[in-house]
C-alpha positions as a Markdown table, in Angstrom:
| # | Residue | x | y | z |
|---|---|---|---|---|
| 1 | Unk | 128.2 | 4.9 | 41.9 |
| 2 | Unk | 129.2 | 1.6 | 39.7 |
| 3 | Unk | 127.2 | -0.4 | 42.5 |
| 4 | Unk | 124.0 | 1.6 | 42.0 |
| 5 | Unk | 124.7 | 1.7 | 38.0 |
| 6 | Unk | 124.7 | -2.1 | 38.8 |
| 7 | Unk | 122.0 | -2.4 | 40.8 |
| 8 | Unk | 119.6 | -0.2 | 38.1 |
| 9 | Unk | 120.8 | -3.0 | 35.5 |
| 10 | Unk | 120.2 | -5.8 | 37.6 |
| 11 | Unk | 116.8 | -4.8 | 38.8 |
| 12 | Unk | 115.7 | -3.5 | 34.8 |
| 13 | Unk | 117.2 | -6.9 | 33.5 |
| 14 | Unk | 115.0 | -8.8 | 36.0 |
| 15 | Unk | 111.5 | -6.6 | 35.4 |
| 16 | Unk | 112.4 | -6.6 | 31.8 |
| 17 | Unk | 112.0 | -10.8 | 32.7 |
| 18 | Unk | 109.0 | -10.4 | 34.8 |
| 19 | Unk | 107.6 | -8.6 | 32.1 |
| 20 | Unk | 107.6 | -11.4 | 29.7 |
| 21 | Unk | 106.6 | -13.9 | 31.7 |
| 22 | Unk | 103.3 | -11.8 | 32.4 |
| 23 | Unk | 102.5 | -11.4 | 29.0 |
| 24 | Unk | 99.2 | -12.8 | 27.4 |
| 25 | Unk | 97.9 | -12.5 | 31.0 |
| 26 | Unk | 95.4 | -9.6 | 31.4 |
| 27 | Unk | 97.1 | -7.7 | 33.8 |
| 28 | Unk | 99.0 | -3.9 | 33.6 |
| 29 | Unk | 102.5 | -4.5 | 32.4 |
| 30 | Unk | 104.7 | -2.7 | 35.2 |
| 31 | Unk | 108.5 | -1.7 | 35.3 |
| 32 | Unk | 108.7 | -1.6 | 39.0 |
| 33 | Unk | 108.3 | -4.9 | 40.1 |
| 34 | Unk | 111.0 | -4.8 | 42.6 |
| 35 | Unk | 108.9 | -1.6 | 44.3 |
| 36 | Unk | 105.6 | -2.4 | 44.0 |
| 37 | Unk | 103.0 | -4.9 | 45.7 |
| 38 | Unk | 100.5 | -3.6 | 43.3 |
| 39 | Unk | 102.8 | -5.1 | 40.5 |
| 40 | Unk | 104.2 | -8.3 | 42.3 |
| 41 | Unk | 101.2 | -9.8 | 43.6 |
| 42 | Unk | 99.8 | -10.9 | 40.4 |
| 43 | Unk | 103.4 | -12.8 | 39.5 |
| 44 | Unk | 103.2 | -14.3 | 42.8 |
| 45 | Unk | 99.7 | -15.3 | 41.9 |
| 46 | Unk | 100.2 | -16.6 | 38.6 |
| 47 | Unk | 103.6 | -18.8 | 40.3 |
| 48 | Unk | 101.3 | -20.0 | 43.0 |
| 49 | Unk | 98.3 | -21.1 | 40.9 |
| 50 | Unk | 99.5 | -22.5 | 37.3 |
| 51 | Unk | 102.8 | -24.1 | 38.4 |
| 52 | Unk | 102.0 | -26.4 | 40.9 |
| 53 | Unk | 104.4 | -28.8 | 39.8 |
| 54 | Unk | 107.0 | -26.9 | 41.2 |
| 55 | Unk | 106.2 | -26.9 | 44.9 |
| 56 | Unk | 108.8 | -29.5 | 45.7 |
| 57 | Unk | 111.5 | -26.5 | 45.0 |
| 58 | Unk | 110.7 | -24.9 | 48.1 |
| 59 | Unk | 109.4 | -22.0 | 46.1 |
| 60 | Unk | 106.4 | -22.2 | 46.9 |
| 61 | Unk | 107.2 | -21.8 | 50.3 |
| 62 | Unk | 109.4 | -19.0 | 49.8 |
| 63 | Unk | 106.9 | -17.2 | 48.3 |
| 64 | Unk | 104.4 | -17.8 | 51.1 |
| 65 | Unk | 107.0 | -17.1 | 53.7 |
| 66 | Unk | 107.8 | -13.5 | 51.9 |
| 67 | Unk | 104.4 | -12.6 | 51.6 |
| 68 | Unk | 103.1 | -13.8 | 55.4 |
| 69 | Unk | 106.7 | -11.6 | 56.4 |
| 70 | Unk | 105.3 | -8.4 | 54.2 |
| 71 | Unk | 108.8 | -8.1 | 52.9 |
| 72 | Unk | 108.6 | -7.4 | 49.3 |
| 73 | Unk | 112.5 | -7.6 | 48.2 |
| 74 | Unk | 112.1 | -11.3 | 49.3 |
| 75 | Unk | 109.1 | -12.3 | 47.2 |
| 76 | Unk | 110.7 | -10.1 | 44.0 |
| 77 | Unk | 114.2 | -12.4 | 44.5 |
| 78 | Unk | 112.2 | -15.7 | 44.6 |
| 79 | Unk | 109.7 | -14.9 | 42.1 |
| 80 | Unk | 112.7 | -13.9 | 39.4 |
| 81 | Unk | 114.9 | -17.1 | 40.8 |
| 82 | Unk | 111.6 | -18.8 | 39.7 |
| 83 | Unk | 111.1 | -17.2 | 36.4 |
| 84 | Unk | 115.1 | -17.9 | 35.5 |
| 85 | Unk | 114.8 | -21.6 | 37.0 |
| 86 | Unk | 111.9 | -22.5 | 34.6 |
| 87 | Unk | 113.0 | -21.0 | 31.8 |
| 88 | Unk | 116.3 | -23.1 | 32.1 |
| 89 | Unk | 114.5 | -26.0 | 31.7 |
């Protein structure tokens, strides 16, 4: 039970993240990122077009790989590792 309690956190810590990084763009705000292409694809999109600088992080190709493999767990963990690895800096 504490690792699904866990999990629920984890995954509405990280939409709650995806969230705000969306905002200001004119898309539907979504709390099931982690289940949903409908709701992913635009993140991916928004990575993939307006932060071209960060291709030399392999992202880029993490995301590409995720989406040419249809496996939507992958693309939500690289698109959040992205979100968290820009906002470091």
């Amino acid at each position: 039970m504490k690792q699904i309690l866990h999990k629920y956190k984890e995954n509405y810590d990280d939409n709650k993240l995806i969230r705000k990084f969306m905002e200001g763009n004119d898309v539907i705000i979504y709390n099931n990122y982690h289940l949903d292409w409908n709701a992913l694809m635009p993140v991916a999109r928004k990575i993939v077009t307006e932060f071209p600088e960060y291709d030399q992080l392999d992202r880029m190709e993490q995301i590409l790989n995720a989406l040419m493999e249809c496996d939507i767990d992958e693309l939500y963990q690289t698109v959040v590792g992205f979100i968290k690895y820009t906002q470091k800096g």
